[in-house]
TORMIKOL-902080 format. One record per residue: residue in one letter; x, y, z of N, C-alpha, C in turn. Coordinates in steps of 0.02 Angstrom, whole numbers, plus 50000, padded with zeros to 5 digits. Each point is the difference from the previous one (the first is absolute). Example, Ala and Ser with C-alpha at 12.3 -4.5 7.8 and 13.67 -1.06 7.14 Angstrom:
2
a506604971650390499555005950000500455006050000/s499825005349964500425005950003499615005550037/
***
This chain:
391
x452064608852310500144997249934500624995550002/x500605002250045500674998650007500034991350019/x499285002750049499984991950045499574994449964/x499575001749956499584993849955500524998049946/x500485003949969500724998649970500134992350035/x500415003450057500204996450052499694992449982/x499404997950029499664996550013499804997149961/x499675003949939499964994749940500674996449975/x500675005049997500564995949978499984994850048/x499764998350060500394994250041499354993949981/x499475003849996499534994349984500104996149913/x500235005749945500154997049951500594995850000/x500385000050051500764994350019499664994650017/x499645000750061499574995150014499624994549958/x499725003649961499634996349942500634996449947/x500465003549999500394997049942500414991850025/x500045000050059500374993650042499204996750023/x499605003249999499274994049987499814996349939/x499995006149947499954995449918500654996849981/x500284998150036500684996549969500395004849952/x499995006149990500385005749956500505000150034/x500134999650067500694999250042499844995950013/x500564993650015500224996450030499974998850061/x499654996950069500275001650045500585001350038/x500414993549960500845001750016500265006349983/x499915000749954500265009649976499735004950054/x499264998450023499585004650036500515001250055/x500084992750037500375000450069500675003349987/x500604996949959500555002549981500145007350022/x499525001549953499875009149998500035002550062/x499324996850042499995004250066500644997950042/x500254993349990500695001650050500445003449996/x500045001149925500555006449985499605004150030/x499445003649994499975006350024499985000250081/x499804995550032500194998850070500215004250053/x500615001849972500445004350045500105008549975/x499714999749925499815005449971499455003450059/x499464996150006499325002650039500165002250070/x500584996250025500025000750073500545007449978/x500295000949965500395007050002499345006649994/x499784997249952499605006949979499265000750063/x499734993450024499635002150048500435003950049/x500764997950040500275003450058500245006849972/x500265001149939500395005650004499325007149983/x499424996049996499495006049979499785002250088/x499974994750041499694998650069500315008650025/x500824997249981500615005050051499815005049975/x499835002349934499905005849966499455003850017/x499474998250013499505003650010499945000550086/x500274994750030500185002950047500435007850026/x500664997449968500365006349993499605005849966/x499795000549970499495006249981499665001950052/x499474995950060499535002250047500375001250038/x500574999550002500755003950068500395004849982/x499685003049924500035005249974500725001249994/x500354993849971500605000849993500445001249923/x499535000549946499865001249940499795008049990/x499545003150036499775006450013500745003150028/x500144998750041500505002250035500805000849963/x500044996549961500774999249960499735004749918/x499225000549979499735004149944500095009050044/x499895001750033499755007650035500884998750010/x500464994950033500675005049999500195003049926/x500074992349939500155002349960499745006649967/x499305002650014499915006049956500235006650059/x500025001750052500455002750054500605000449974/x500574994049987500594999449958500155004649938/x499294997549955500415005849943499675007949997/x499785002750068499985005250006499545004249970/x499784997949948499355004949965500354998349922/x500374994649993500315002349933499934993749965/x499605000049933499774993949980500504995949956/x500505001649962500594995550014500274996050060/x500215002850057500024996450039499344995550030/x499505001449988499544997150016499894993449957/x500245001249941499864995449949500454992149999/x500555001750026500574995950007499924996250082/x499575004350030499964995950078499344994749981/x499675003349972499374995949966500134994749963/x500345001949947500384992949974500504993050041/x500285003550055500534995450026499434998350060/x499575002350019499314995650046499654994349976/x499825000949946499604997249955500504993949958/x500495003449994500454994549958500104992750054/x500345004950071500434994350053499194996150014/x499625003450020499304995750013499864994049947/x499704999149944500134998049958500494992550026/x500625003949966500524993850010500174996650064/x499895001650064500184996050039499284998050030/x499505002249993499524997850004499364994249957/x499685004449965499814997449948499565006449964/x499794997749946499615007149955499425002050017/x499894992150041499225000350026499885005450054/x500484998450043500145003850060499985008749970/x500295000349940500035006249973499325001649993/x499764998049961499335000749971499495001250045/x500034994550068499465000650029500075004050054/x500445002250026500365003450053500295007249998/x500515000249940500235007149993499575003849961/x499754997949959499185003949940499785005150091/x499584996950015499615004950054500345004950045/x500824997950025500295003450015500175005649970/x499935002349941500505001749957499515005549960/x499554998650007499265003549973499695003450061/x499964995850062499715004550058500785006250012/x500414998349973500775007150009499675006549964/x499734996849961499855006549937499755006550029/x499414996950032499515004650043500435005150046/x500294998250052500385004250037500575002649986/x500324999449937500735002449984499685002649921/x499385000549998499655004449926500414996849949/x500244993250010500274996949930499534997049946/x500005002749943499464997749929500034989750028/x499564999450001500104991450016500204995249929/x499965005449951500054993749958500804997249995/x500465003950005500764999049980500034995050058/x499664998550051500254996850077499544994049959/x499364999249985499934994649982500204996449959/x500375005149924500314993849958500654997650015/x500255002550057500774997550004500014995050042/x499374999450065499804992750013499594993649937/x499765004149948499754993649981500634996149953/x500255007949964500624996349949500474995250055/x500225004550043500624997650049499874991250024/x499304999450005499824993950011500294994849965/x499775000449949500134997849938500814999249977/x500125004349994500785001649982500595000550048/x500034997450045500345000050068499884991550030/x499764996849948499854994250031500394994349988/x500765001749973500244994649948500794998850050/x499865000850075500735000550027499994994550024/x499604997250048500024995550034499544995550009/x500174992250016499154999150005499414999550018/x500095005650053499365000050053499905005449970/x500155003949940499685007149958499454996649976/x499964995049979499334999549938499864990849996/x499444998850026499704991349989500414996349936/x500065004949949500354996549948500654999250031/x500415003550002500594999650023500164993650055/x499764998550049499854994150015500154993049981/x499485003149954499894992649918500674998849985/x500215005549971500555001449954500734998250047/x499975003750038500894996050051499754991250023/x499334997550021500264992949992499904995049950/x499955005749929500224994449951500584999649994/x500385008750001500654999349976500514995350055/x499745000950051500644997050071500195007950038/x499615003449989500435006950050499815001750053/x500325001150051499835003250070499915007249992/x499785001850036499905007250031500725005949951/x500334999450030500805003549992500234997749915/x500004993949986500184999649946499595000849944/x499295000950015499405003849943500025005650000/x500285005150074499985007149992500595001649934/x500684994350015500645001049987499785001049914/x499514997549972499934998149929499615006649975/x499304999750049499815005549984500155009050010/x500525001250033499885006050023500265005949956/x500284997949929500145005849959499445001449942/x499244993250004499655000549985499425004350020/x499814998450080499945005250035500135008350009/x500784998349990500105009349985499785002249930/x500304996849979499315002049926499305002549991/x499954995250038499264999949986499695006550044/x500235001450077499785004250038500315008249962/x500495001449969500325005649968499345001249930/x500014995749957499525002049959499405000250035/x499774996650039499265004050026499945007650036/x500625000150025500145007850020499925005949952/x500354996049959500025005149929499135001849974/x499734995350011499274998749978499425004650046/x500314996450048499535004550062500055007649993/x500445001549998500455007549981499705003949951/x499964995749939499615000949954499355004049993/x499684992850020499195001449982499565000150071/x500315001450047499575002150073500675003350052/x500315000150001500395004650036500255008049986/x500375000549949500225005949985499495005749985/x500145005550010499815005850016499205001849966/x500165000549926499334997649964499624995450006/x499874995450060499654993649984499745001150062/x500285003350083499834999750036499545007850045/x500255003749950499585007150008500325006150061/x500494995950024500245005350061500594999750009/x500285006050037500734998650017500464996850070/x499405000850054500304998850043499494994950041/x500054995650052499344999950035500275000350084/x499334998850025500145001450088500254993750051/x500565001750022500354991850029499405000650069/x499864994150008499424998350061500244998850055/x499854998150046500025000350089500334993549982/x500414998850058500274992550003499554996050047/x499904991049987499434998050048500454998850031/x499815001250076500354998950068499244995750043/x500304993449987499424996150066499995002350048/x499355001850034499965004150044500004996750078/x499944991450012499844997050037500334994350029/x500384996750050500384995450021499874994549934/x499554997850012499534994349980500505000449901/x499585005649955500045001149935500725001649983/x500725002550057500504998849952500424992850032/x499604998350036499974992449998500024994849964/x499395000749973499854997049931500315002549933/x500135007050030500685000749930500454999249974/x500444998150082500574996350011500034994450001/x499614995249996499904993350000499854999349927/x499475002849956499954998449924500535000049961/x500315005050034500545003649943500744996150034/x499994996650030500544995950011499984993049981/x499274998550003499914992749951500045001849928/x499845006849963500114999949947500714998149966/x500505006250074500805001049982500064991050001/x499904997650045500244990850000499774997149939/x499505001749957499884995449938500455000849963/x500115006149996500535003549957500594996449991/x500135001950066500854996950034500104993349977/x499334995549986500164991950008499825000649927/x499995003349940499814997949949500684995649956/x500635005250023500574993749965500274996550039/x499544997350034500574994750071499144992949978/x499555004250004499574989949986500084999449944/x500045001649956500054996749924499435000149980/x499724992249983499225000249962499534998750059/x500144999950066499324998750063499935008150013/x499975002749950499715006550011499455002150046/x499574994249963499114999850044500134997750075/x500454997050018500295000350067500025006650033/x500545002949965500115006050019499475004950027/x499615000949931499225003350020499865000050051/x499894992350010499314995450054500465004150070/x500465000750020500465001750055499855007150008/x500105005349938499955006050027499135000450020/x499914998549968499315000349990499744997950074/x500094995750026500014996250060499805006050046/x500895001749989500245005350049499505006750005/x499865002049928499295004550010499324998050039/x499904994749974499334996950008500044999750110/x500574999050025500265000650056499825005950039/x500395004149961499865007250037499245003950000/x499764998449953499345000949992499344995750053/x500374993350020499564997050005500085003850107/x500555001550004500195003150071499795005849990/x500005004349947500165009450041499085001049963/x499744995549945499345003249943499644993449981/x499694996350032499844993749969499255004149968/x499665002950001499695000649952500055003249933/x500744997549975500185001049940499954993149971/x500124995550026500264993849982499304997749955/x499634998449969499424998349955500114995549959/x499854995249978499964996049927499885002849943/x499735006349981500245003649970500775002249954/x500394999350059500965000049974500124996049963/x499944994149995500084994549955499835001149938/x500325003949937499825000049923499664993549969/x499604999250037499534995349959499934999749940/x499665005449986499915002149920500764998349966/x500585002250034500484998049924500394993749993/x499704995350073500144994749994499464996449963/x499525001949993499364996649960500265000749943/x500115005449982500445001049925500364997549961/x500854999550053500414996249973499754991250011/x499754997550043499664994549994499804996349919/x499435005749997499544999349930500474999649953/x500495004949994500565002249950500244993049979/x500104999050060500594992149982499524994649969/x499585001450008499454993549989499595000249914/x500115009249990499724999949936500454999849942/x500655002150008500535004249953500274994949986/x500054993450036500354990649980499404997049951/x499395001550008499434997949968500115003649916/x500295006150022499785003549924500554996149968/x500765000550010500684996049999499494994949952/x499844996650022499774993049987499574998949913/x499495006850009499824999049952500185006049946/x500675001750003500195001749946500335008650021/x500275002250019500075006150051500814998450004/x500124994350029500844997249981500325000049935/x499734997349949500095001249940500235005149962/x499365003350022500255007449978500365004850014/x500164999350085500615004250027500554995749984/x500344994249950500504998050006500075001849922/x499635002549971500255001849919500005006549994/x499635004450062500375006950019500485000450006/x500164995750088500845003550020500544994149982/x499744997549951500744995449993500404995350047/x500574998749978500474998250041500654999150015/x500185006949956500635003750010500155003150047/x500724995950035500324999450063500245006749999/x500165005849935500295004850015499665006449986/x500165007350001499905005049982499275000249986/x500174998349912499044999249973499414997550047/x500194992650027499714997350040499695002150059/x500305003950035499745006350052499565004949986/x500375004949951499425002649993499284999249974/x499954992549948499554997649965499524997350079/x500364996950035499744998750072499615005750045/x500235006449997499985005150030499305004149985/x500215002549938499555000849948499274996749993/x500034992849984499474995350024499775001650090/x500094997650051499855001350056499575006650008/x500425006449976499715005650005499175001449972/x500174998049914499334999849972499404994550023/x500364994950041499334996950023499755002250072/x500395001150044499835003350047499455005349982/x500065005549951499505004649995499514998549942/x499924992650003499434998849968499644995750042/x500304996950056499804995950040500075001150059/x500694999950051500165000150051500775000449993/x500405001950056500744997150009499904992850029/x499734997650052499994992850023500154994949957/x499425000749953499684992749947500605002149944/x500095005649997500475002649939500694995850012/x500355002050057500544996350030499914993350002/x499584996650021499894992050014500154996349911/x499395002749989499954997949919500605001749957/x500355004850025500914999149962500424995950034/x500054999450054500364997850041499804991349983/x499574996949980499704993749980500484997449931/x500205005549965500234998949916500775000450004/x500265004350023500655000250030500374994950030/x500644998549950500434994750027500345000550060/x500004995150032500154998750079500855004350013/x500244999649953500765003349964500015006350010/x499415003549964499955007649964500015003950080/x500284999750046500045003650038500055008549975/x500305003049973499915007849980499284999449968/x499824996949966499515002149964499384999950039/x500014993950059499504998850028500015009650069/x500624999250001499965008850032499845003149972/x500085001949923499845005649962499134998949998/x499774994150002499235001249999499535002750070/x500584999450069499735001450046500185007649997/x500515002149954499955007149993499415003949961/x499704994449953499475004249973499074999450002/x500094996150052499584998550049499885004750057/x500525001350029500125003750049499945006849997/x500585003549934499935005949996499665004149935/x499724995249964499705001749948499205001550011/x499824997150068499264999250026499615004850016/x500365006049949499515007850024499635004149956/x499914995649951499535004149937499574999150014/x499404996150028499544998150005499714998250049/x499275002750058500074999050045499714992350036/x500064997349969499834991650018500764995549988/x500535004849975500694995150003500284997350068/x499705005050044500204995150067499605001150055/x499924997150051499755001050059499975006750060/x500865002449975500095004750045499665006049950/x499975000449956499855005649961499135000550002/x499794992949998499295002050014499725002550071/x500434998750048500005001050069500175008150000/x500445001849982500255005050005499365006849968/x499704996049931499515005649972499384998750032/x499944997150030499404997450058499815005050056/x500824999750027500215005750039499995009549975/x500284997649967499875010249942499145000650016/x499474994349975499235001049989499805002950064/x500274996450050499735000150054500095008550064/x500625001349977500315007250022499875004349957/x499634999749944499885003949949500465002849975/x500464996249979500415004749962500044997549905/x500065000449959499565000149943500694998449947/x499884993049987500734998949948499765000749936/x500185003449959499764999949929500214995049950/x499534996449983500154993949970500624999049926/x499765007349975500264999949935500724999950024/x500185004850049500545002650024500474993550000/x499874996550051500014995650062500084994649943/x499764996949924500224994249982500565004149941/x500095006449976500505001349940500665001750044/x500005002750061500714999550044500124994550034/x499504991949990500024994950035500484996549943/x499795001949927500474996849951500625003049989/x499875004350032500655002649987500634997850053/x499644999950052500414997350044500244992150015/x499474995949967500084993649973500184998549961/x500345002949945500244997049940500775001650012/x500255007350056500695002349992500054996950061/x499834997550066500164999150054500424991749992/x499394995849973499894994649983501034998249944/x499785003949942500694999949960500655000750050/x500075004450053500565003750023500094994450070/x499494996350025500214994850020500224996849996/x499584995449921500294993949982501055000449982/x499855007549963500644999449975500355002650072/x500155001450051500344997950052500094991150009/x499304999150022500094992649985500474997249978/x500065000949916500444993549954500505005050015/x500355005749998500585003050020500324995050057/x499765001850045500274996350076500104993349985/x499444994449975499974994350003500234994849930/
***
């Protein structure tokens, strides 16, 4: 279903720069901006799922539940700071598509209820994505309109971030963690994976050192991020292609979410056009201060979960004065972390409940959208107002 999405959005882009509804100049524009967007998110997914088949994701999930010993507080907080650091120095996708299975196949052997492990990857996705800008495609967008590198977007965002990750704790805590929600008191810490073979901690040591290098280079390249990628990624694609080449497949390449954001760009300028701009600029205004943010914020959030975060972000980010720098952040705050009421607000979240279907583990809908607002309406607020605090 995920993939005729996919596909029809890229074919309805298609069509729109055929009937003259886009422009071709706009058409092209678009894709050069996204350009270097595509080359990040194809390499940094490459390294990722690599690093997963070198079981180096498995391996850092079984210490952490080993770590907190049988005791689900501590379990809860190693879970969170996995899921959070993943997330932010990675991307959400990486969360979504990578730690979900990890994190759900834990359940089984350490008798953990799967659902508290799955919503703290799907929220954490979501809400952990506002640090840097290799956290989230928007984010991207958003540091090269404003002019920010790496270091000086974390510098803006990161008391927004703590915000935002503290109230989801509180949330998680809430309505799938604590004692009543999860049915038990203790669970069983599991075997640690120990590669058993020259060859496999080979490849573990090699994944997990191109990962540590992406890391390392995230505040030293600035905006050639997708550089960065393409290098570790390299470096995986390397070790693999010496110690396991029948990993290496065309397959790795996220096709599908480059088909996506493709289409995205191609349909969400079309809607702009005929009237979609309009209306997000008599939403969020264009007050440089306070009001202006959250009216920004606020907006972002509610269209995201009526539509998407992508098109939600683009289509604000279109109405917004070139000036409104806070405000144009406060909408990537509610884009970003507002994107969990509903499960079509973002990509990682549909990925993520894709993942729940498939391991059988069973999200209850009702549940799953009245603690999604809840967590979107206070996460979203406690951001922004870090935000205009700081800025």
């Amino acid at each position: 279903m995920l993939d005729r999405v996919r596909i029809g959005l890229l074919v309805a882009g298609g069509l729109c720069v055929a009937t003259g509804l886009l422009p071709r100049a706009d058409a092209a524009a678009n894709l050069r901006r996204i350009g270097p967007l595509l080359l990040f998110l194809g390499s940094v997914i490459v390294l990722a799922e690599l690093a997963r088949q070198a079981q180096v994701f498995d391996v850092i999930a079984h210490r952490l539940a080993i770590i907190g010993r049988g005791n689900y507080v501590a379990l809860f907080l190693l879970c969170v700071l996995f899921a959070a650091t993943t997330t932010m120095v990675l991307n959400l996708d990486t969360t979504a598509v990578l730690l979900t299975p990890v994190m759900l196949a834990l359940a089984g052997p350490a008798r953990i209820p799967p659902l508290p492990l799955a919503m703290t990857t799907l929220w954490l996705a979501n809400t952990a994505s506002v640090l840097l800008p290799v956290s989230n495609l928007t984010n991207l967008l958003a540091a090269n309109r404003v002019g920010l590198d790496g270091t000086d977007f974390a510098a803006a965002m990161w008391l927004p971030q703590v915000a935002s990750i503290a109230v989801t704790m509180a949330c998680l805590w809430l309505w799938y963690w604590r004692r009543g929600s999860r049915g038990v008191d203790r669970y069983l810490p599991p075997e640690p994976i120990r590669p058993e073979g020259g060859r496999e901690r080979a490849l573990l040591y090699a994944t997990a050192a191109a990962c540590v290098l992406f890391i390392a280079a995230i505040p030293v390249v600035g905006d050639r991020i997708g550089i960065a990628a393409t290098v570790a990624a390299a470096i995986a694609v390397a070790a693999f292609a010496f110690l396991d080449r029948s990993a290496l497949r065309w397959s790795l390449i996220p096709w599908r979410l480059l088909v996506f954001v493709i289409g995205l760009f191609l349909v969400v300028p079309t809607l702009g056009r005929l009237g979609l701009s309009h209306l997000m600029r008599n939403v969020i205004g264009s007050d440089p201060g306070a009001a202006g943010a959250f009216r920004a914020a606020a907006s972002g959030a509610g269209l995201a979960n009526l539509a998407n975060n992508l098109p939600a972000y683009t289509a604000g980010e279109a109405v917004i004065p070139a000036a409104n720098h806070t405000q144009l952040l406060a909408l990537l705050i509610g884009t970003d972390v507002g994107s969990v009421l509903t499960p079509w607000a973002s990509l990682a979240t549909l990925l993520c409940l894709e993942f729940c279907r498939t391991h059988g583990t069973r999200v209850p809908m009702a549940r799953f959208v009245v603690s999604g607002a809840v967590l979107a309406v206070t996460a979203t607020a406690a951001a922004t107002a870090a935000l205009v605090w700081t800025r």
